[in-house]
C-alpha positions as CSV (number, residue, x, y, z in Angstrom):
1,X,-79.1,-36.2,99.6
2,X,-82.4,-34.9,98.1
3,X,-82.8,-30.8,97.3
4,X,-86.1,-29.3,98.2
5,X,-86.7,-25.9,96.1
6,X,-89.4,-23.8,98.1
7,X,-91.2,-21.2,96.4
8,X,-94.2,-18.8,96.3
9,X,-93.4,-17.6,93.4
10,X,-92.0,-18.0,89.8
11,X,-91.6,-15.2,87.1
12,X,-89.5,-15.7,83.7
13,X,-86.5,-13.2,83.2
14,X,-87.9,-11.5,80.1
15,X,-91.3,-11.8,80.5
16,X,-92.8,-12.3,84.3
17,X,-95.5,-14.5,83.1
18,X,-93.6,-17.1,80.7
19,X,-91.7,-19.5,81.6
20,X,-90.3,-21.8,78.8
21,X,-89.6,-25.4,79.9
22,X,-87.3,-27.3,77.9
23,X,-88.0,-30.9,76.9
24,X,-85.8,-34.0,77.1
25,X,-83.2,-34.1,74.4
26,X,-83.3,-30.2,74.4
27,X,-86.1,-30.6,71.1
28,X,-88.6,-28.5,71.9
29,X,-89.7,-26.0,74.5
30,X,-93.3,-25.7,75.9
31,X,-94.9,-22.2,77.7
32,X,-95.7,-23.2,81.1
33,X,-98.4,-20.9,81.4
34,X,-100.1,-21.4,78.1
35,X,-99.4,-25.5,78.5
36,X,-102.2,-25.8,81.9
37,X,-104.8,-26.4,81.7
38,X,-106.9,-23.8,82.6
39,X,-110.2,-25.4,83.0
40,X,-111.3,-29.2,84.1
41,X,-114.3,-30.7,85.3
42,X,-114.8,-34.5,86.2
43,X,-118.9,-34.5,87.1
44,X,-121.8,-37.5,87.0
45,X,-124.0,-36.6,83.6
46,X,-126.8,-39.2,84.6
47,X,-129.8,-38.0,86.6
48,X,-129.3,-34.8,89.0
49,X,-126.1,-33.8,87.3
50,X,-123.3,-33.3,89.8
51,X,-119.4,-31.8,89.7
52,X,-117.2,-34.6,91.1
53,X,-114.3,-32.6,90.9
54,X,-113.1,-29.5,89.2
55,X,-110.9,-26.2,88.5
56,X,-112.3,-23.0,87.7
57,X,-116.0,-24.2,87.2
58,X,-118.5,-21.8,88.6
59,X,-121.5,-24.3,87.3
60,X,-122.4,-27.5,86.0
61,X,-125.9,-27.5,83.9
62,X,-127.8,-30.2,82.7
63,X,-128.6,-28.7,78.8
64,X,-131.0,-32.0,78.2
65,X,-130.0,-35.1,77.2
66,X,-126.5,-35.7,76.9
67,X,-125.6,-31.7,76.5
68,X,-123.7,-30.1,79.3
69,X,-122.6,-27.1,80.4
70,X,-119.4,-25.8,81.7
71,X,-119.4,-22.3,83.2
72,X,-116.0,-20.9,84.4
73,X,-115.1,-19.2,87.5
74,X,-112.5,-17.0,85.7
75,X,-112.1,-16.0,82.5
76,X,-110.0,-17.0,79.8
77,X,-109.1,-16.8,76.1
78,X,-110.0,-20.0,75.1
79,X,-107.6,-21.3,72.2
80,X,-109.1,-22.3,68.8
81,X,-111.1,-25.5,68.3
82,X,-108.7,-27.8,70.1
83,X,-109.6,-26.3,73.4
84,X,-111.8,-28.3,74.7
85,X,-110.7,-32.2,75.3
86,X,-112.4,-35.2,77.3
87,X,-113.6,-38.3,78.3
88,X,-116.7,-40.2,78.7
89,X,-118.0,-43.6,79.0
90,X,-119.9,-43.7,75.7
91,X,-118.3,-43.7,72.3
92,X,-118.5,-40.1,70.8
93,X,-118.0,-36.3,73.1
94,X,-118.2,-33.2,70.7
95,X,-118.3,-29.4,71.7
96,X,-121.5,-28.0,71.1
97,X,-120.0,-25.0,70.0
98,X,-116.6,-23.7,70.1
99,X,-115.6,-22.4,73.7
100,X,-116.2,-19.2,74.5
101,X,-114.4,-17.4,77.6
102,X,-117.0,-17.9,79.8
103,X,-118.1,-21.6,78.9
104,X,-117.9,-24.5,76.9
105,X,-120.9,-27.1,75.8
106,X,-120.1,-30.6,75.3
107,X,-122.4,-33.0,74.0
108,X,-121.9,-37.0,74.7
109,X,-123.4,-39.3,72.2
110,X,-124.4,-43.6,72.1
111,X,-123.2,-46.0,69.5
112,X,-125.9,-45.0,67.4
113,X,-125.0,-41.1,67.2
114,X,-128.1,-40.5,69.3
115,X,-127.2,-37.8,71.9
116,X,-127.2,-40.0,75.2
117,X,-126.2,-39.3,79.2
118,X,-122.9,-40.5,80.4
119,X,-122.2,-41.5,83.6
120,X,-118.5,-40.1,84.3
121,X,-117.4,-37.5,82.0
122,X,-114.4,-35.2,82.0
123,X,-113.6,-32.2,80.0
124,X,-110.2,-29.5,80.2
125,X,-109.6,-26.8,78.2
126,X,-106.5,-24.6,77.6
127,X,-105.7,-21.2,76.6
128,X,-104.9,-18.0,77.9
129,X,-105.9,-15.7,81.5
130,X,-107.5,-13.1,80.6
């Protein structure tokens, strides 16, 4: 017989935001609300820029070639350098900057370093609600 667990809600016992989740072998334990991701956005960077998909992305703007920025619905603390992670179909993707809480830039680059449009790119960052 399969259990079905219904909720609306779920709130740790000590704290009513944290939830620690366990890992296999009882290692390690991992923050659920710290460990999502609390920005993504999957978007077309060739010719009129477009979202594809996302989560808490207010706007997408084409900063010239290859540069891109990611403008979030709601703020968050962004965590340290690591933030920011993604995907492209060309061989380099750097942050412009580190992430700030309202935005991150990321820049997509060729073979040649030369900063370059990408046709599917994806980006996430973690951190904290603010």
């Amino acid at each position: 017989m399969t259990s079905k667990l219904v909720l609306d809600n779920l709130a740790g016992r000590t704290t009513a935001g944290s939830i620690s989740v366990v890992a296999e072998g009882n290692g390690t334990t991992t923050n659920l609300q710290q460990g999502l991701g609390k920005n993504w956005c999957a978007f077309n960077g060739t010719g009129t820029v477009a979202t594809r998909d996302s989560f808490n992305t207010s706007s997408l703007v084409d900063g010239g070639t290859g540069t891109y920025v990611i403008n979030y619905t709601n703020v968050f603390a962004v965590s340290g350098g690591q933030a920011v992670s993604g995907i492209c179909n060309r061989p380099n993707m750097y942050l412009d900057s580190l992430p700030i809480t309202t935005q991150h830039i990321c820049v997509t680059r060729d073979a040649s370093n030369s900063n370059a449009d990408s046709d599917n790119v994806s980006t996430s960052c973690k951190g904290d609600l603010a």
